[in-house]
Z-matrix of the N, CA and C atoms (Angstrom, degrees):
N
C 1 1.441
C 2 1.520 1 108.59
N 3 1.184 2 118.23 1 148.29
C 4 1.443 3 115.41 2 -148.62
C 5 1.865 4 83.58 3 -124.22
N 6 1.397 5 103.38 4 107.50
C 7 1.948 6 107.95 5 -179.08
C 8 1.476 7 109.00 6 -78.87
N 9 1.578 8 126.98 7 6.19
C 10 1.413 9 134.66 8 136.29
C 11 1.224 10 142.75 9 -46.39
N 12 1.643 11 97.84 10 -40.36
C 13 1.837 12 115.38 11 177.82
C 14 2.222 13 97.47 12 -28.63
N 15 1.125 14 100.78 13 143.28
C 16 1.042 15 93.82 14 156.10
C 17 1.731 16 109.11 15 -116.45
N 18 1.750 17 103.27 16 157.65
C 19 1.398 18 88.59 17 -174.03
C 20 1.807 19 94.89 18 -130.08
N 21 1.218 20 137.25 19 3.22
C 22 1.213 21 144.96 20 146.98
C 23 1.232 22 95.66 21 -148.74
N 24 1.773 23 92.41 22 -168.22
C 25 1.759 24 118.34 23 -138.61
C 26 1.498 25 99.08 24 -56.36
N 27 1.330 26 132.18 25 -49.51
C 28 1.113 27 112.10 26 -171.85
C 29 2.018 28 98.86 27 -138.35
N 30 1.243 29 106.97 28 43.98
C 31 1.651 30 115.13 29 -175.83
C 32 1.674 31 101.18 30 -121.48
N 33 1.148 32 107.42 31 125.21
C 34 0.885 33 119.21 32 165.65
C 35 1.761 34 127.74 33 -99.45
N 36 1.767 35 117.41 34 171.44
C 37 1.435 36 90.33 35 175.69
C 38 1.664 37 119.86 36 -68.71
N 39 1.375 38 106.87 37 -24.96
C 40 1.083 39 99.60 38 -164.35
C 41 1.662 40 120.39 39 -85.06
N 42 1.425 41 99.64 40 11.63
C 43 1.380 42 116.04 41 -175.03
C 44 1.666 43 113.92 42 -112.37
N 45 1.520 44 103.17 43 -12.52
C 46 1.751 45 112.96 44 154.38
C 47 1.692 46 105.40 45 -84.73
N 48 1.100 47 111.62 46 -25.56
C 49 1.366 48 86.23 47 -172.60
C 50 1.886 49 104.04 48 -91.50
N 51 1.292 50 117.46 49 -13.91
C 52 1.046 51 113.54 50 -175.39
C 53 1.833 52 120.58 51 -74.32
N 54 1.714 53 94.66 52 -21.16
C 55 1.168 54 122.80 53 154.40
C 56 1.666 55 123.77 54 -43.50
N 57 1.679 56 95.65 55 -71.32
C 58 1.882 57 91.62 56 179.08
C 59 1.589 58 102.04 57 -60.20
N 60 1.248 59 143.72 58 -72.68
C 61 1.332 60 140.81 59 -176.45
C 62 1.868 61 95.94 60 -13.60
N 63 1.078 62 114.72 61 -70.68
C 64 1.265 63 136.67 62 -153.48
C 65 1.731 64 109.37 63 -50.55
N 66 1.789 65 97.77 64 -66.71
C 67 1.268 66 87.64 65 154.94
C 68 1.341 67 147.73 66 -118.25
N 69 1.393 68 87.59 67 63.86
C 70 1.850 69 104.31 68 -175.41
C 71 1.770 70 80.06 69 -105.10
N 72 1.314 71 110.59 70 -67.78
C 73 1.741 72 114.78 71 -177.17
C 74 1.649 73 110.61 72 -37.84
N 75 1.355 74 122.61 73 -61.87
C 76 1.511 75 134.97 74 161.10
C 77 1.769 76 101.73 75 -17.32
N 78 1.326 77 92.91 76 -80.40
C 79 1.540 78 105.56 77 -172.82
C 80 1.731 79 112.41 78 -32.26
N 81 0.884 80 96.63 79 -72.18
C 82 2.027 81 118.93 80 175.59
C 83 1.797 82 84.47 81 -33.24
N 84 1.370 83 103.07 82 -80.97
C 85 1.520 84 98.42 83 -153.84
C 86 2.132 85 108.77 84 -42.73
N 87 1.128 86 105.62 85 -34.36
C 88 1.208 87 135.04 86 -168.80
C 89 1.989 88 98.17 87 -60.49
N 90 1.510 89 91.36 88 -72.18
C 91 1.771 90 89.13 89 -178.94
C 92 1.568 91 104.71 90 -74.02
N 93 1.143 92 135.65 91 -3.93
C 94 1.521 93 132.86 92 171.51
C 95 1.397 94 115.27 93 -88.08
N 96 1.417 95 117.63 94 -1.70
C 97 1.780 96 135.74 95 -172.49
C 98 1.544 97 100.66 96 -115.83
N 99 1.316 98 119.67 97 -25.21
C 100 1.231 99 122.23 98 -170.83
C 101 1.444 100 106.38 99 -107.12
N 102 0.989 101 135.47 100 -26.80
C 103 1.464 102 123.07 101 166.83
C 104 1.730 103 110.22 102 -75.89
N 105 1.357 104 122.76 103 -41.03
C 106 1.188 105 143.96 104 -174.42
C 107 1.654 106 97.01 105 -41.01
N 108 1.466 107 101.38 106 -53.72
C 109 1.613 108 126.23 107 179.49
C 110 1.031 109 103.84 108 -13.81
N 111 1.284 110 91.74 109 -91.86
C 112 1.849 111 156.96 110 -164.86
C 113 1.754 112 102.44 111 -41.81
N 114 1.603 113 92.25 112 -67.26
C 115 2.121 114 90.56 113 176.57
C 116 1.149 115 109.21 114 -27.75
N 117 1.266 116 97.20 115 -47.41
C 118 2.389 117 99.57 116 -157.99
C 119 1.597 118 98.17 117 -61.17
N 120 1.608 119 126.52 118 -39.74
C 121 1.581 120 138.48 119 -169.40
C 122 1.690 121 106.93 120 -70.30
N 123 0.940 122 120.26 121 -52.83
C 124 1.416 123 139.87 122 177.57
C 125 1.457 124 111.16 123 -45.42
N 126 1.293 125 117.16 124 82.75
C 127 1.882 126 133.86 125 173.74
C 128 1.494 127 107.26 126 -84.10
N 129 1.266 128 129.39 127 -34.41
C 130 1.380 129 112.64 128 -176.07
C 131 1.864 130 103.49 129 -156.07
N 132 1.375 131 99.46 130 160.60
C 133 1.705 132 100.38 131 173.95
C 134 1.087 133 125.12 132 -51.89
N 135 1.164 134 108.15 133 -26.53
C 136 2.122 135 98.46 134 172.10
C 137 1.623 136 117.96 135 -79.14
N 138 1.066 137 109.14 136 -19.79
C 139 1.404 138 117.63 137 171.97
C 140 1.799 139 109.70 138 -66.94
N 141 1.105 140 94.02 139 -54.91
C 142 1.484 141 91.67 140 164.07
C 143 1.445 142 137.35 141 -44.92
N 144 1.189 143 104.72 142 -55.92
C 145 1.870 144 124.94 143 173.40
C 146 1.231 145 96.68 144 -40.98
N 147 2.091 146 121.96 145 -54.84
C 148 1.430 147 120.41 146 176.31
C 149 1.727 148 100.91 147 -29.07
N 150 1.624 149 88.51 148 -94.87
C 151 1.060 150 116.63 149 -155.92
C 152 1.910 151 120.49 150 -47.52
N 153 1.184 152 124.66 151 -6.31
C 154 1.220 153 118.62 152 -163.81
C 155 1.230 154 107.32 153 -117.25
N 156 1.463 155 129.73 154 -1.85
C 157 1.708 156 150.47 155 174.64
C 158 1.853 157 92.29 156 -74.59
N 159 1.201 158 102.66 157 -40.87
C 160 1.395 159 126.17 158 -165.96
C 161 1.725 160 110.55 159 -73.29
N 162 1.250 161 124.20 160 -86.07
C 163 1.406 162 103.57 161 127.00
C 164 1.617 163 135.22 162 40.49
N 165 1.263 164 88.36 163 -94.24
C 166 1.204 165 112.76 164 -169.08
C 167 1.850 166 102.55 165 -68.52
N 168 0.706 167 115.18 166 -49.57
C 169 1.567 168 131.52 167 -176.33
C 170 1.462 169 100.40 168 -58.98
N 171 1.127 170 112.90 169 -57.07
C 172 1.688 171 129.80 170 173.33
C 173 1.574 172 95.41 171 -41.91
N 174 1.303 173 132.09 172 -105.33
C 175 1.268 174 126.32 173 165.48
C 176 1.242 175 135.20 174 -14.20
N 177 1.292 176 115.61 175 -19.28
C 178 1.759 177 115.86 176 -165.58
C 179 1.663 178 93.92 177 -103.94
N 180 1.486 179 115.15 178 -28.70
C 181 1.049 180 124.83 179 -171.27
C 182 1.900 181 115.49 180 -73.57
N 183 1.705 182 97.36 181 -31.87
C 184 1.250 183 134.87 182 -173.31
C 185 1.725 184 91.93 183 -73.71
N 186 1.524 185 131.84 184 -72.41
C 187 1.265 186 127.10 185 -172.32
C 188 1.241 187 109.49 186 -64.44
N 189 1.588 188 140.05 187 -26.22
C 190 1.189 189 118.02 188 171.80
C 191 1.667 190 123.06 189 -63.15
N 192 1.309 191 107.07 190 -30.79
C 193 1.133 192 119.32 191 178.66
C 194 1.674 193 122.52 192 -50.36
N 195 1.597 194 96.64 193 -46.99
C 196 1.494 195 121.47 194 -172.92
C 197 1.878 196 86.31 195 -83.17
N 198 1.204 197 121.28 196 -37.81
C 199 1.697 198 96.95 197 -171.35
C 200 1.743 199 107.21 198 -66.82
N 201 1.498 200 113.67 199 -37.38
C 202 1.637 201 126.36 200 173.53
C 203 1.703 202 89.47 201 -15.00
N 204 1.419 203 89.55 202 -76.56
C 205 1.837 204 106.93 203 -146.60
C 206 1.455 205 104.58 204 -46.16
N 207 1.411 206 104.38 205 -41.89
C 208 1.315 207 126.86 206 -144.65
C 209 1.908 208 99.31 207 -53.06
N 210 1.602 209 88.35 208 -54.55
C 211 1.395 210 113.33 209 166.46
C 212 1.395 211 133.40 210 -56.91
N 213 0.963 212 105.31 211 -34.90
C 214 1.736 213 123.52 212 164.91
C 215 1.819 214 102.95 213 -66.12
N 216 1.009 215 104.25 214 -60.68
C 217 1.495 216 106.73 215 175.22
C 218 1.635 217 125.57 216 -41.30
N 219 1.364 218 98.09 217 -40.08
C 220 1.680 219 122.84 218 -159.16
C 221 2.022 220 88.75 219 -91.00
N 222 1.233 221 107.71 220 -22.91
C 223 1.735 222 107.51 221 -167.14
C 224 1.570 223 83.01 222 -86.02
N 225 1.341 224 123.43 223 -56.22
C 226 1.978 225 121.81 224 -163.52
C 227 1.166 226 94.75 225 -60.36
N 228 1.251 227 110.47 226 -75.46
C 229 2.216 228 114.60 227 174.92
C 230 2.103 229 111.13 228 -7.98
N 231 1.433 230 114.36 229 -43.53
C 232 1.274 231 146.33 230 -149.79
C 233 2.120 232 87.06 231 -81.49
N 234 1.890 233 77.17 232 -68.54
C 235 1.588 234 93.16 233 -155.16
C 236 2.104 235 94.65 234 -61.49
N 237 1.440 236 120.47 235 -49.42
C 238 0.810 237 123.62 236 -171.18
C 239 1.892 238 111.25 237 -49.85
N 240 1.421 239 104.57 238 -47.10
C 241 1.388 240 105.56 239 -164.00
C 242 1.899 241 106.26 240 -76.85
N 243 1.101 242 112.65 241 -4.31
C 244 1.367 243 124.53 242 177.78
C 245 1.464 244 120.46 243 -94.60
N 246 1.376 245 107.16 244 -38.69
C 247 1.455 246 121.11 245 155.91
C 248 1.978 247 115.64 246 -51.69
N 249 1.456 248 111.27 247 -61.15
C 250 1.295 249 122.88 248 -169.11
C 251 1.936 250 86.48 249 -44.13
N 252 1.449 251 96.14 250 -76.98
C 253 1.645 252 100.73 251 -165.98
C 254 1.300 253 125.22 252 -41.01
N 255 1.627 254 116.24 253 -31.37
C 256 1.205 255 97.48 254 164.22
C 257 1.638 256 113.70 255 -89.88
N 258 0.605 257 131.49 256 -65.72
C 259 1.549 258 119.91 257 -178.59
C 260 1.842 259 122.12 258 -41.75
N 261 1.634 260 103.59 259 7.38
C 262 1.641 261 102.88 260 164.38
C 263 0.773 262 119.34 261 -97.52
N 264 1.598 263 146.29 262 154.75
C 265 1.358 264 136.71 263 -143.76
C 266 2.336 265 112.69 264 -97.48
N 267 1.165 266 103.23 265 5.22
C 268 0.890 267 112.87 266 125.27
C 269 1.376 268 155.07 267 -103.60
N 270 1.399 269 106.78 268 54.00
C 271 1.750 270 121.93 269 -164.56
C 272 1.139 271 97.83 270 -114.26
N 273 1.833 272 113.61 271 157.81
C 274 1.038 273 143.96 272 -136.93
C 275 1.496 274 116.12 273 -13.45
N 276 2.091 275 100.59 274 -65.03
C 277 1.289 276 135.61 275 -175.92
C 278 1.311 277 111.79 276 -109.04
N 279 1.770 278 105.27 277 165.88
C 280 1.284 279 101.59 278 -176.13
C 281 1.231 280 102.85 279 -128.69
N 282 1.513 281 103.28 280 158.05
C 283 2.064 282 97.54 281 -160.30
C 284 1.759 283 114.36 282 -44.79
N 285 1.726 284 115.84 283 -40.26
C 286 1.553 285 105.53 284 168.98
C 287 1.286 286 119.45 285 -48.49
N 288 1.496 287 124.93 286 -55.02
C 289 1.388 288 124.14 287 173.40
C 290 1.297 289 124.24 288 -39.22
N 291 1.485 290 106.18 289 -63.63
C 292 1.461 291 104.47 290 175.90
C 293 1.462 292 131.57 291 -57.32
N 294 1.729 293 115.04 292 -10.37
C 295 1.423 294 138.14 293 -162.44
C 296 2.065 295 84.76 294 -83.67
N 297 1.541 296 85.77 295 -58.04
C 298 2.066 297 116.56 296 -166.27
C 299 1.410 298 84.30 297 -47.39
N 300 1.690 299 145.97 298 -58.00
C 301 1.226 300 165.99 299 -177.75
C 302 1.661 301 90.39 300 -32.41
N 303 0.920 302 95.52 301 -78.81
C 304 1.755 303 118.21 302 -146.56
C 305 1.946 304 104.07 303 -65.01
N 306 1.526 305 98.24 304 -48.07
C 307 1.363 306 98.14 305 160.88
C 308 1.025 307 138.32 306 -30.39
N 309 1.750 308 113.98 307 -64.77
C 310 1.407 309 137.22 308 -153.08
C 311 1.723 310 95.45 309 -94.00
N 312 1.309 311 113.07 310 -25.77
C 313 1.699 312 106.00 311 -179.56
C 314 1.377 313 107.69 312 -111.34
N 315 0.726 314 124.87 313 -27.37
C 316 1.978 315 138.50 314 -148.04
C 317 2.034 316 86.58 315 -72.20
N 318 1.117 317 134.38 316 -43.03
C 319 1.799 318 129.35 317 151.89
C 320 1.536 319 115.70 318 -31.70
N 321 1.582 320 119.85 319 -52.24
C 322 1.277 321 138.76 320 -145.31
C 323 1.672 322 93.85 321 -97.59
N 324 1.617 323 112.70 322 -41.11
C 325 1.666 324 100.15 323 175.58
C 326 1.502 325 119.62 324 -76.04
N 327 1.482 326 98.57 325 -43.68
C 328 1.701 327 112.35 326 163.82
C 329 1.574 328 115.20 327 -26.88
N 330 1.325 329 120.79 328 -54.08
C 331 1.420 330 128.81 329 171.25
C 332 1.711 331 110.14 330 -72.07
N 333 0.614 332 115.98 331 -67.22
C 334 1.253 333 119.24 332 174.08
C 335 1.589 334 120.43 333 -20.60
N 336 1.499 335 104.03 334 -57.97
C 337 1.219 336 125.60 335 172.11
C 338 1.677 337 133.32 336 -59.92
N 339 1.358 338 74.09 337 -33.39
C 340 1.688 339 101.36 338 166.35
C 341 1.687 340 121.24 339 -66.90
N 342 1.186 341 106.74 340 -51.54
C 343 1.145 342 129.11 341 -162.26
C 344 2.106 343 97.96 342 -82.00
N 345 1.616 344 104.97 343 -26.16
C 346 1.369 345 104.45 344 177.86
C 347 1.286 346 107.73 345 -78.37
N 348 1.575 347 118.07 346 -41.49
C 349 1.403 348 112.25 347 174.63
C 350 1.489 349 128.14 348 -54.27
N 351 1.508 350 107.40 349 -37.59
C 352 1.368 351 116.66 350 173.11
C 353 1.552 352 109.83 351 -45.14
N 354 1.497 353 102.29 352 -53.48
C 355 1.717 354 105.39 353 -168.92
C 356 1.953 355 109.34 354 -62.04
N 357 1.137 356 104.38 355 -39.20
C 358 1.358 357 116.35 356 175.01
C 359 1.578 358 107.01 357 -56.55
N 360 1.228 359 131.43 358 -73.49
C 361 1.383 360 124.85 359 158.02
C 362 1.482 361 131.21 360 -32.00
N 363 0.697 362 105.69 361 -35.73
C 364 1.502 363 121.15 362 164.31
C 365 1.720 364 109.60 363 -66.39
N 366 1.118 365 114.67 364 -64.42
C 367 1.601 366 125.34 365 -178.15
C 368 2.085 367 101.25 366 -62.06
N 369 1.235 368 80.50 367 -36.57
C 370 1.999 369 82.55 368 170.17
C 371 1.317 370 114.72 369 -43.86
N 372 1.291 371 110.88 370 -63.93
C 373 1.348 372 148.73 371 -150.63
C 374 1.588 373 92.18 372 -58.78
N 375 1.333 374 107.07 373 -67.00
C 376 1.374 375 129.97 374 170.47
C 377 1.707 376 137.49 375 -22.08
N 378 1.936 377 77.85 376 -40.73
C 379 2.040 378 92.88 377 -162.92
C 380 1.745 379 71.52 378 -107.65
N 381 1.055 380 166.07 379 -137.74
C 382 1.294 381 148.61 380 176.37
C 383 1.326 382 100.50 381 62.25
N 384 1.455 383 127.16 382 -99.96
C 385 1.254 384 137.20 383 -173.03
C 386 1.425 385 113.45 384 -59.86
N 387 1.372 386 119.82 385 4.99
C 388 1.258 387 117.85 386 173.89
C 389 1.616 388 105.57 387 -113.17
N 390 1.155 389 103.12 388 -46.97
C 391 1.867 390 104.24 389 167.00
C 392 1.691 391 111.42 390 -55.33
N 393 1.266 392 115.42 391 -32.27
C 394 1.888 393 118.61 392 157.90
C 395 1.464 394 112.90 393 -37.45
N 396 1.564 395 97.86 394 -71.00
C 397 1.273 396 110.54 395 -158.70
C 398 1.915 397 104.96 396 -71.11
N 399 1.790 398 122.39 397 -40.31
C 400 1.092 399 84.10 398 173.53
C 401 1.534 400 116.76 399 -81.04
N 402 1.059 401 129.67 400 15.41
C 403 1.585 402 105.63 401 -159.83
C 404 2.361 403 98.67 402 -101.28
N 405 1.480 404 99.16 403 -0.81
C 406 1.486 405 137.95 404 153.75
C 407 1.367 406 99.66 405 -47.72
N 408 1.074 407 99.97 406 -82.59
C 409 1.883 408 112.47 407 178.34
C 410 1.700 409 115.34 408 -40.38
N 411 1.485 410 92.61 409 -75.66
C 412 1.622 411 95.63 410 160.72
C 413 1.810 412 133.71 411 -1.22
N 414 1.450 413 67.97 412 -80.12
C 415 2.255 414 95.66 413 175.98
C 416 1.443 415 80.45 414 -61.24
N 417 1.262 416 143.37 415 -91.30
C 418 1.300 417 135.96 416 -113.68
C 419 1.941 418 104.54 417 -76.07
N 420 1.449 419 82.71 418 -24.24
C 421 1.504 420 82.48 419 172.91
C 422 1.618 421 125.63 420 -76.87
């Protein structure tokens, strides 16, 4: 896996993952600063009940965040390692195949394609004469 991939404008993989590390550690220091706080504030058990529902939410809110990435990471990891294999020169097909491929269908998509554009032009044609007619309404209204 290549921690170069880029996966936006200027993010790379290895710069999402350097991310979860980053703020998974953050976090820790974060809920280990915030309870630390809190002990010294904390005069009686009901104060607590407040405060520790709270807490909890803080953190829960915190691991979903870190599972997001986690998953995002685990989907590029996916997309990346699927990409490499096919584009290595032992991947899927081999240039005859894909040539043998293109031959025997490359007539059959040609039409196909043809025949989709038609419908699309057609459906053009359609939302056109309907943006006419309401913008008809419009004025008249």
């Amino acid at each position: 896996m290549d921690l170069e991939s880029k996966l936006f404008e200027k993010v790379s993989f290895g710069d999402l993952m350097s991310d979860i590390y980053h703020n998974s550690k953050k976090k820790d220091r974060q809920i280990k600063m915030l309870i630390t706080q809190l002990q010294g504030l904390l005069k009686s058990p009901s104060e607590a009940t407040i405060i520790v529902p709270l807490i909890k939410e803080y953190l829960d809110i915190g691991v979903k965040n870190d599972d997001h990435l986690v998953k995002l990471a685990a989907i590029v990891q996916r997309y990346i390692s699927a990409t490499q294999t096919v584009t290595n020169d032992g991947g899927l097909l081999s240039e005859s195949e894909k040539a043998d491929l293109l031959s025997k269908y490359g007539d059959d998509l040609e039409v196909e394609l043809n025949e989709e554009l038609k419908e699309v032009d057609k459906n053009d044609v359609k939302l056109q004469e309907n943006i006419k007619e309401a913008k008809k309404k419009l004025d008249e209204e």
